[in-house]
N, C-alpha and C positions, 0 to 999 in steps of 0.2 A: 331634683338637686338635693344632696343628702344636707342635714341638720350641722351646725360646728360640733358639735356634741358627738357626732358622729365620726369626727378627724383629730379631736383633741381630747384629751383626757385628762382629771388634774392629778395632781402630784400629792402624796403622802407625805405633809410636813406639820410639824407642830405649832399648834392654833396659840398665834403670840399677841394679834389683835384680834380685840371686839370691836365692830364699825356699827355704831347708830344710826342708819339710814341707808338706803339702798340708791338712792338718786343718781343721777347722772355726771354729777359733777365729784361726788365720792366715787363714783365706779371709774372712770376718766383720770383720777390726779392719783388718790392715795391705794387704790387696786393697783394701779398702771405701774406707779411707783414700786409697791411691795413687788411686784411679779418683777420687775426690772432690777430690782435689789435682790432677788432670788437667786436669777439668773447670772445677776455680772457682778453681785459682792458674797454671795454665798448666806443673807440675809437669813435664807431659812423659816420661813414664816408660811403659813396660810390665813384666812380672815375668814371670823364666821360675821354676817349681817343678821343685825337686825331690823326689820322693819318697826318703826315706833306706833306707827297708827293701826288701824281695825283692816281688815280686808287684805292680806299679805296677797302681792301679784302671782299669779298664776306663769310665767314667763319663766323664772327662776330655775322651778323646776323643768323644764319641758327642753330646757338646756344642761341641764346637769352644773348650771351655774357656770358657765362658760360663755365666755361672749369675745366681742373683737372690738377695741380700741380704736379707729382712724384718725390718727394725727391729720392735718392738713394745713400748708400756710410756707414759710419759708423759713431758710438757715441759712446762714453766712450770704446772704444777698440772694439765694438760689432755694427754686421751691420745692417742699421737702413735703413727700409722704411716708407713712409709716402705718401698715397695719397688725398689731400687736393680738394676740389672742391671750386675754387674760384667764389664767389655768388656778387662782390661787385662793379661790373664794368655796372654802369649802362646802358650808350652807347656808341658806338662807331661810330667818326660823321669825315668824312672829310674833312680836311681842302679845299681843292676846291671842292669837290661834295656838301658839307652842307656848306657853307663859313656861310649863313646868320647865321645857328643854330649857328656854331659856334664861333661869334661875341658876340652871345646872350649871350652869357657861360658870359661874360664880365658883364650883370645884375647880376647875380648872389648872391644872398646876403650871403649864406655859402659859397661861395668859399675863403679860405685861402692861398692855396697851389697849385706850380705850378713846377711838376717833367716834366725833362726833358729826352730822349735821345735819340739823333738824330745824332749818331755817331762822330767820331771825330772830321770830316770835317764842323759837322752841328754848332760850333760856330764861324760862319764868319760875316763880315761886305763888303755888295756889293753895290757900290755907286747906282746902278741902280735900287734899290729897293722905291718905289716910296707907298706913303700913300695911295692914290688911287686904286691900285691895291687888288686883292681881288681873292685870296690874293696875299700879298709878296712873293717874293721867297724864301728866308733862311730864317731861326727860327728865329734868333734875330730881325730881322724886322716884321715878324709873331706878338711875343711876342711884341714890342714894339706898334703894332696899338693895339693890345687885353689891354694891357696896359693902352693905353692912351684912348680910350673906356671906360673902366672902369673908367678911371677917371674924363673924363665926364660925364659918367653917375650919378656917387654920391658925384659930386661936389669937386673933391678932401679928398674926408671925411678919415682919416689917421685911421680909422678903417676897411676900404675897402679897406687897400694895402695888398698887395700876401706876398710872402713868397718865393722865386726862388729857388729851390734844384735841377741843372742839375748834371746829373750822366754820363756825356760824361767824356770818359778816356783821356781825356786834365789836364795838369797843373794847379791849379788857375782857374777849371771852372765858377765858381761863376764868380770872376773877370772879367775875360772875357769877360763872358753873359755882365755882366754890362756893360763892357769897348764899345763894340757893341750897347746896347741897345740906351747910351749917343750918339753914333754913329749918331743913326736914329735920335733921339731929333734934332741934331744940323742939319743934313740934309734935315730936312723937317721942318726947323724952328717952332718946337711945343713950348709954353710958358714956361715961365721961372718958374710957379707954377707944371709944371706938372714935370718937370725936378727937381723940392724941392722935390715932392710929390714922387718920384724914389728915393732921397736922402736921407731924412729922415723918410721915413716909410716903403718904400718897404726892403726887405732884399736880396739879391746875397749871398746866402750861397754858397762856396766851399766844396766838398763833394768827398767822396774815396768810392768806393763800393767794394767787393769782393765776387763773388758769382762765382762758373764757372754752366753755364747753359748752357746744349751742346740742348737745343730745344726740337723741333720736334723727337721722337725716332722712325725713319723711321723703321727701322726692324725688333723696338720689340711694334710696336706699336699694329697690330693685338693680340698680347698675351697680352699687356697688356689691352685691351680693354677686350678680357676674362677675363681676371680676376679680372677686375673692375665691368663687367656685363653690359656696354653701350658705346653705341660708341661715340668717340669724337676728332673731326677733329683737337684740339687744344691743344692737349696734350702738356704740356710744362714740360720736364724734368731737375733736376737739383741737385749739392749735398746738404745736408744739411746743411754745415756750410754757414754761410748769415752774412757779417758785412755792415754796414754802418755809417761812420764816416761823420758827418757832423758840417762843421768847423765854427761856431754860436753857442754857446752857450745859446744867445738867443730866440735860436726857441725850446733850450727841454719844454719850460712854454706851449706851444700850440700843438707841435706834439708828443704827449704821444703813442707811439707806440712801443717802445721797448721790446721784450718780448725773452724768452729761445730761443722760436724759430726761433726770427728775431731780432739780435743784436744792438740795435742805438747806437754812444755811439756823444755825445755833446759836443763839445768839441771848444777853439780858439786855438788851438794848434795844427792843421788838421796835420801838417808836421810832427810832433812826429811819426804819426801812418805811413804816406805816407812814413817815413823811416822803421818804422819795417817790412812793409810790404815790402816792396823795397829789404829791407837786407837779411832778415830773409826766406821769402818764393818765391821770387826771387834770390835772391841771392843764396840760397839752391841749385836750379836747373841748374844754371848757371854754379855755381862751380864744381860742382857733373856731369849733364850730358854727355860733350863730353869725360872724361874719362872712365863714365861707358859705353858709348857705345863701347871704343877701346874695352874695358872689356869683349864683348860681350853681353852688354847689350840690350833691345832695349823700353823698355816701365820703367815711370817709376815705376809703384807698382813689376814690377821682380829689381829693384833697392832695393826696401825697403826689400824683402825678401831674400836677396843675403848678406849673412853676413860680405864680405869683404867693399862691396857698405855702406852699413847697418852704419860697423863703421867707414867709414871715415864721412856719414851725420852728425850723431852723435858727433863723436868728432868737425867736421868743425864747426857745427851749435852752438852747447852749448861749445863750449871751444875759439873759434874763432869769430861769428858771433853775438853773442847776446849781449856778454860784450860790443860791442861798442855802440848798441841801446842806445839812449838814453829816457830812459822809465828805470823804475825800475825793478832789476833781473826778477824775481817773476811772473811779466805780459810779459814780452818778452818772459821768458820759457814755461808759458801757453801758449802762440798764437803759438810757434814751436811746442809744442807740439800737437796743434791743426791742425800745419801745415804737419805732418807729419801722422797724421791720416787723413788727405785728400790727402796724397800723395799713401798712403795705398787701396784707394776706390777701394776695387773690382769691380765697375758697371763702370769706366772710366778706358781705354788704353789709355794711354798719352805717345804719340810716344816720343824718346829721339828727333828723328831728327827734329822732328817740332818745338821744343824747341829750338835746335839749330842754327835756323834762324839768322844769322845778331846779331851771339853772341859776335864781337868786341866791338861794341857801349852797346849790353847788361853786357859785364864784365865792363868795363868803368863803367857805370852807378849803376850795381848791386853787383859787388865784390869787384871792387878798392877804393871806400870811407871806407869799411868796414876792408879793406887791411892794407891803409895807417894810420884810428885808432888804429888798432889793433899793429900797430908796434909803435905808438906815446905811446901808455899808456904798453908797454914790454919793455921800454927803446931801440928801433931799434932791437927787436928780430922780426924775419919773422914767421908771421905763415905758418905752412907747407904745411897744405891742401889749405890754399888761394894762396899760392904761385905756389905749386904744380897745380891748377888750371890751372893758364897764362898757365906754359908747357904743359896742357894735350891739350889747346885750342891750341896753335901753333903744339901738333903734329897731332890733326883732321883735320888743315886746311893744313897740310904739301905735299903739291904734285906741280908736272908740269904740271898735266893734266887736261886740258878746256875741259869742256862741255858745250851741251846749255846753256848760262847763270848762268853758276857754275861751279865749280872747280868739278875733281871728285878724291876722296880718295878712300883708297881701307883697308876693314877690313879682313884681310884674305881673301880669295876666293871673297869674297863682293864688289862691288864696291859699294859709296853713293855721294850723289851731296851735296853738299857745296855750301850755298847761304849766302851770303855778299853785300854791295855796290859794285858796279862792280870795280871802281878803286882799291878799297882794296883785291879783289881776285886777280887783276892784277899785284897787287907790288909783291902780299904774291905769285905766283905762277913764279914771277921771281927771288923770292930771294931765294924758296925754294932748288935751285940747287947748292946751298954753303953750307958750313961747318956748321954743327948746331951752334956753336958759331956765326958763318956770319948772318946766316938768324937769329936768335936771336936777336942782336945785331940790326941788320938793321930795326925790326920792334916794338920792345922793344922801340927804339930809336923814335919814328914817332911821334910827338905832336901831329897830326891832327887826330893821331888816339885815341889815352888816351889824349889829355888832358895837356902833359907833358912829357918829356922825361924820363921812368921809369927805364932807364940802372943808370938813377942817382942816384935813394932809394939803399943806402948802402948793399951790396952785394946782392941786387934780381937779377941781369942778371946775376951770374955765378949762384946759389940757381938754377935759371929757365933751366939754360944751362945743367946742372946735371943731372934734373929731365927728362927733355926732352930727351938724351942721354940714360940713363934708359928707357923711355918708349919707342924708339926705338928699343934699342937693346934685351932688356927683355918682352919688352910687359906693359902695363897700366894695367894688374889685380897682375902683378907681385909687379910693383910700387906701386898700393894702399897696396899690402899687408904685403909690407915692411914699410909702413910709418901706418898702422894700430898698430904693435906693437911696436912702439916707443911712 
């Protein structure tokens, strides 16, 4: 079977972005995207990568940097594939094996654009990162010599500043970068023009992505390689829905890439979406999984097909969850409803338990702002499924019994491990052995752990106490389906 390399070729276009990482989730969303804006807006770009760490993959080249895309999951209620062969990655140059090439990237006279993602960790500031070095250790000081390169190079000229779009799942990325890059300026006493020339012309856009791209599809990659008809060591798998929110407004005049395929949407409002997204398709999973799983559940597209599961999403999501979004009805209910067809994706098993990870700080963060809306604008009425929620989460964590590094519960005949901050498995597994009121009470009560003490929101801790007592006694498929017909 011949190579993709062998049936595709890329295209001769002018290199507009620099991409800091080579991963799977940069090759899947903003590759996918540029080659699609190529093609159907006339975008005109190619992308050179850089790799940030030591050891640049061997892969790369052995394909002439050419690989295939597989969409998988569904569209308009009906399931959708797509396999894309990404033609627009010109090279891929190491940051220490190519240092010098890739300083040159710094001439450049098309370069615009400078994507990041170099994981969470990768926006730090390390006092030990020194100019001379070649290179720096961490991104920000990477980017800050490549930077300021360039800006030697063409003089300062404010039509040669970048454009920064990092997609690390941090807060305030953009900021960040910046807050770091200022970092290095003052650390290595660079001129006070080159630090204007970062102020006023460069841009740190803050940016939200939302793609899930599970990679390399190790098991089904020989079939799908039949069925494409060539092989290729870089398959990157992913689902179709693709957002990216980026919080500059001013960069939609230059990066015209947004397409059916690949959502941009431009925005200085970056937070509006970072809540919907938060609420709405986090929050969904939060609320909903560790009861479905008492439930019997364990994945969640057998959630979306389980009718009792079915209607509490449903009513939690569009009755409880949406109205607090702040975005208008309309577009809040399209993204759920967009959310829920990728909750649906037959081509991904998305364990409940994996979900369940260190889901105290996740309800905090994903269901309790949406909580304490929802009861502000009902005049102090509880919503039931949000409420319902807290108990379902205090009775999955409900045991005495340590394991490795978790708590372990028991689902009928099942035993499952429970992972948390360790202190917070160790309070919850010693209060477990008191009255449900007690241990209620005791952890309800925990600032450190919401935020607040939430025995205080007008009758939630007996509402929680109730529910809890019910799913004990009755079971959590019983509880959903007594609070589905109300």
């Amino acid at each position: 079977m011949k190579n993709v390399s062998e049936l595709y070729s890329r295209k001769e276009r002018p290199v507009k972005v620099l991409q800091i990482g080579e991963g799977n989730f940069l090759r899947a969303f903003v590759d996918y995207g540029i080659d699609v804006a190529n093609e159907e807006l006339g975008f005109n770009s190619n992308v050179d990568i850089i790799v940030p760490i030591a050891n640049k993959p061997a892969r790369f080249a052995k394909q002439n940097n050419i690989y295939t895309v597989c969409l998988r999951g569904q569209k308009d209620g009906k399931p959708y594939k797509e396999n894309r062969v990404v033609t627009c990655v010109e090279q891929v140059l190491g940051a220490y094996e190519d240092y010098e090439a890739f300083m040159k990237l710094a001439e450049l006279e098309t370069l615009e654009f400078v994507v990041s993602n170099t994981t969470e960790a990768g926006i730090v500031y390390e006092d030990g990162d020194k100019l001379a070095d070649k290179p720096p250790k961490t991104f920000p000081a990477k980017l800050t010599k490549f930077l300021y390169t360039r800006y030697q190079f063409f003089k300062g000229a404010p039509d040669k500043a970048l454009t920064m779009l990092p997609v690390e799942l941090i807060d305030h990325n953009g900021e960040n970068l910046k807050k770091c890059v200022l970092q290095y300026v003052a650390l290595w006493q660079l001129e006070a023009g080159f630090k204007k020339w970062l102020d006023q012309d460069c841009i740190f856009a803050g940016t939200l992505v939302d793609r899930i791209v599970p990679g390399y599809p190790r098991d089904e990659a020989a079939a799908i390689c039949q069925e494409l008809g060539y092989e290729d060591e870089l398959l990157d798998k992913a689902e179709p829905f693709g957002l990216w929110v980026i919080g500059d407004a001013r960069v939609e005049k230059k990066f015209k890439v947004s397409s059916k395929k690949w959502h941009v949407i431009f925005t200085d409002k970056i937070e509006v979406y970072k809540e919907r997204k938060v609420r709405i398709l986090n929050g969904a999973h939060t609320s909903m999984v560790l009861g479905a799983y008492l439930a019997g559940m364990d994945y969640v597209g057998q959630c979306m097909a389980d009718p009792d599961i079915r209607t509490q999403l449903d009513q939690s999501v569009f009755g409880e969850i949406v109205p607090t979004v702040h975005l208008p009805k309309a577009e809040a209910e399209e993204f759920a409803q967009a959310v829920f067809e990728r909750f649906e994706n037959p081509f991904v098993k998305h364990a409940l338990l994996s979900i369940s990870l260190n889901s105290i700080s996740k309800w905090k963060a994903r269901v309790l702002p949406s909580f304490k809306d929802s009861v502000a604008n009902n005049h102090g009425q509880l919503p039931k499924w949000l409420t319902y929620s807290l108990a379902a989460l205090l009775a999955f964590y409900h045991t005495t019994k340590a394991g490795k590094g978790c708590l372990l519960g028991t689902r009928g005949a099942d035993t499952y491990e429970i992972h948390d901050d360790a202190d917070k498995l160790e309070f919850i597994r010693q209060q477990a052995g008191k009255t449900n009121a007690g241990y209620v009470q005791a952890i309800m009560s925990r600032t450190d752990f919401w935020g607040e003490d939430l025995t205080k929101i007008p009758g939630f801790y007996d509402a929680v106490v109730k529910y809890l007592d019910a799913i004990l006694s009755k079971g959590a498929r019983a509880v959903i389906q007594d609070l589905g017909k109300k």
